[in-house]
C-alpha angles and dihedrals in degrees: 000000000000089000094058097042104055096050082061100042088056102049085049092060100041085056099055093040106114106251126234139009133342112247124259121265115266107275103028138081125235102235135183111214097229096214093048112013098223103144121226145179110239131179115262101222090057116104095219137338139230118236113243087206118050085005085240108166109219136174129237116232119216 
């Protein structure tokens, strides 16, 4: 009985799980460094940022 509830259970749950990402903290901007992918939170006011990832130094378009 257990076997066939908690398949269920578990789709049920998959399907009512909010998709995609968080938002950014107030006051940053949810950026994609464009050589490596690897997603970050930078500061608005900032005129670029530089990847912590690859240390790409990219600027911010407004």
């Amino acid at each position: 009985m257990l076997g066939l509830l908690l398949p269920l259970i578990g789709v049920l749950a998959a399907a009512l799980a909010a998709p995609g990402d968080p938002p950014p903290p107030e006051g940053t901007k949810a950026v994609v460094c464009p050589r490596c992918n690897a997603k970050q939170n930078v500061d608005s006011s900032l005129p670029g940022y530089e990847c912590w990832q690859c240390k790409l130094a990219v600027p911010l378009n407004r």
